[in-house]
N, C-alpha and C positions, 0 to 999 in steps of 0.2 A: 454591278461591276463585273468586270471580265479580267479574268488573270490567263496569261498565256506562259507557260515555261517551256525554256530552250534547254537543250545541254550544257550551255557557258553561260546564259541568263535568266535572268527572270524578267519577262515585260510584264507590265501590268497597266490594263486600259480600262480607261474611266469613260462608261458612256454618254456624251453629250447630247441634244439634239440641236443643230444649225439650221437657221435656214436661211439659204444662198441667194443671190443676188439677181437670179438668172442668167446664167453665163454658162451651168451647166445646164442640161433638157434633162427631165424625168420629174423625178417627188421633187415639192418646195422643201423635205425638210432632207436632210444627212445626216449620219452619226460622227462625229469626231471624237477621236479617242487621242487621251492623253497615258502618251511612251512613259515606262517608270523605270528604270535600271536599279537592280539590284533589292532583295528583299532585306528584312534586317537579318533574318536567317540566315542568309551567304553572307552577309556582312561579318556576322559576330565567326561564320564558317573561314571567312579570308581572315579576321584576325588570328582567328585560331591556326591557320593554316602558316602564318609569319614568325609562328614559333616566337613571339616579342618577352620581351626581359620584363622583368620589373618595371625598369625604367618605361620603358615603352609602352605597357599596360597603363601606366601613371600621365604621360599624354596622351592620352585617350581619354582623358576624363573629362574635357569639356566637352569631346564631341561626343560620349556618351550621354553626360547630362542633359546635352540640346535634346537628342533623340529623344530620353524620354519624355522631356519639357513639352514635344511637339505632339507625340501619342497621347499623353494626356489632354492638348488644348484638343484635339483630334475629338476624342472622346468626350468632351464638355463640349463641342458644337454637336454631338448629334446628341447627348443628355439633353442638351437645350431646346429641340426639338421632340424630348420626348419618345426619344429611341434607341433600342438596348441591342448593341452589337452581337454579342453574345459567344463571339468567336476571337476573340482580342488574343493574339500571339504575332513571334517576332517570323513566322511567315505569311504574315498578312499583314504586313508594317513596308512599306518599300519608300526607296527614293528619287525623286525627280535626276532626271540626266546631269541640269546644268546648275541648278542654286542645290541641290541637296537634298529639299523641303521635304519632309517627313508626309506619306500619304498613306493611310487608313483604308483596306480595300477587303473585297468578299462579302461583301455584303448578305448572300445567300439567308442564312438562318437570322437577320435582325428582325425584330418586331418592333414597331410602334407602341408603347404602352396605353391600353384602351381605357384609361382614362387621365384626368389632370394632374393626381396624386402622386409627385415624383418618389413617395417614400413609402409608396405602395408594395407591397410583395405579391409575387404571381406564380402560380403552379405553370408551368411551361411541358412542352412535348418532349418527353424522355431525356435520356441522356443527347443534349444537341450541344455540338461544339468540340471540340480538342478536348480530353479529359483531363491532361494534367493542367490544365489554367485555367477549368470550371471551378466554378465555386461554390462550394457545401449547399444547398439549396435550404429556404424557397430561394427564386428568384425576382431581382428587381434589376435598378440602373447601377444596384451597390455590387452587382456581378461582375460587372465588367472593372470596376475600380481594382476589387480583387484580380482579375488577369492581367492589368494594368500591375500591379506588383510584384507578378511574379515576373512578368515583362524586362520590368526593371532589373529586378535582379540578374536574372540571365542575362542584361546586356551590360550591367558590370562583371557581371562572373566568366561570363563567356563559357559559359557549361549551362544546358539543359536540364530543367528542372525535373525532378524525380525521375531520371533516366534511367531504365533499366525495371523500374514499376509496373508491374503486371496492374489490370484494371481492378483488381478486388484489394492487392498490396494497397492502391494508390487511394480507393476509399477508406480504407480501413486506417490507413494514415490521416490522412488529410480530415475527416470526415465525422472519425472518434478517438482519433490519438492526436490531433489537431496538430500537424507538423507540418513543417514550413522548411525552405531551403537558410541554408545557412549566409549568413549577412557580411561576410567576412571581408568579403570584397568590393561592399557597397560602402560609401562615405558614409559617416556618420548621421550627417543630417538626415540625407536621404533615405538610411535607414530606417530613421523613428517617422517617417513619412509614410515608409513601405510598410510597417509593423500596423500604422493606424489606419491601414487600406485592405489589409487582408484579417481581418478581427473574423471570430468564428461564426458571430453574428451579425450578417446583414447592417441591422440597426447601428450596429457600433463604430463599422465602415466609416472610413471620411467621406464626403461628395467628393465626386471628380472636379468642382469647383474649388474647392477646400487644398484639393490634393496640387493643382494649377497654383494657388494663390501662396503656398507655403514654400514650393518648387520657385517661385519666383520672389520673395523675399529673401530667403535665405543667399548667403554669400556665396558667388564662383566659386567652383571649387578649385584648390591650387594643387600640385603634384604634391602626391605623399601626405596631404593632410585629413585628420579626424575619417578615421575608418573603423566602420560597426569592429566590435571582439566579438 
């Protein structure tokens, strides 16, 4: 994947390979790349930037819940393939121009898990990835479910997780004092969703399967209803 940033946008292009018809001369194959406007990072930065009310924050909850409805199924196509992102944050979430669709991109640091065991754990090369949405190690595909929550969060909260967190503050937190962003602004349901996606232990983690299938049971959410205390 190729991310390109502007001063007013974010494009993000996904590399294809075509091959043409003949019509132009040179290689049988081209690259096509698919335009993506806007990251979820500027998104959650434009909402923030609206100064919005109450009110305002409260319709924003469907199209928040879609968001992270879609980064999750994101994240359960490449589980399913046996491939661990490893870099899962809301600047590397973008979306398409004309329908919205939520696209999963940077691929740089993923790995294919080397072998069939999706419930495998794996020692991994150093600290790789964002540190405030890594998660406790070792690591598996239950890593990314973790950044997946915190995901979540920020894009109901509309504030950055452990912001201001020096890198030894944010282990020493996260790591052995086992802390978590506050849920206060995430619906209810989704809460105890996000609560079973970032457990201290790996093992305890929901699947990102789990995490999809509960996200799509439970009820739309309506303005102003059952939100975490």
């Amino acid at each position: 994947m190729l991310a390109f940033k502007g001063a007013s946008e974010a494009v993000v292009a996904s590399v294809n390979p075509a091959r043409t018809s003949g019509a132009l001369t040179g290689p049988s194959f081209y690259i096509v790349l698919d335009r993506l406007h806007e990251t979820l990072e500027g998104r959650i930065r434009r909402w923030n930037a609206s100064e919005p009310s109450k009110l305002d924050r409260q319709k924003l909850m469907p199209e928040k819940t879609r968001i992270i409805k879609e980064v999750a199924a994101g994240i359960a196509h490449l589980h399913k393939n046996l491939i661990i992102h490893r870099d899962i944050k809301p600047a590397n979430v973008a979306f398409a121009p004309i329908t919205d669709q939520v696209k999963i991109f940077d691929m740089g640091i993923s790995r294919r898990l080397p072998g069939d065991d999706r419930d495998q754990l794996y020692r991994m090369t150093g600290y790789t990835g964002s540190q405030r949405y890594m998660a406790p190690k070792p690591y598996g595909l239950s890593a990314d479910v973790y950044s997946w929550a915190l995901l979540a969060v920020e894009t109901f909260s509309q504030k950055t997780a452990f912001k201001g967190y020096t890198s030894q503050a944010h282990k020493k937190a996260v790591c052995h004092q086992h802390v978590r962003p506050n849920l206060k602004s995430v619906p209810r349901h989704i809460g105890r969703i996000v609560k079973a996606s970032w457990d201290q232990q790996p093992q305890r983690r929901s699947s990102i399967e789990t995490v999809c299938d509960k996200l799509t049971q439970e009820k739309r959410v309506t303005c102003g209803q059952r939100y975490c205390n």
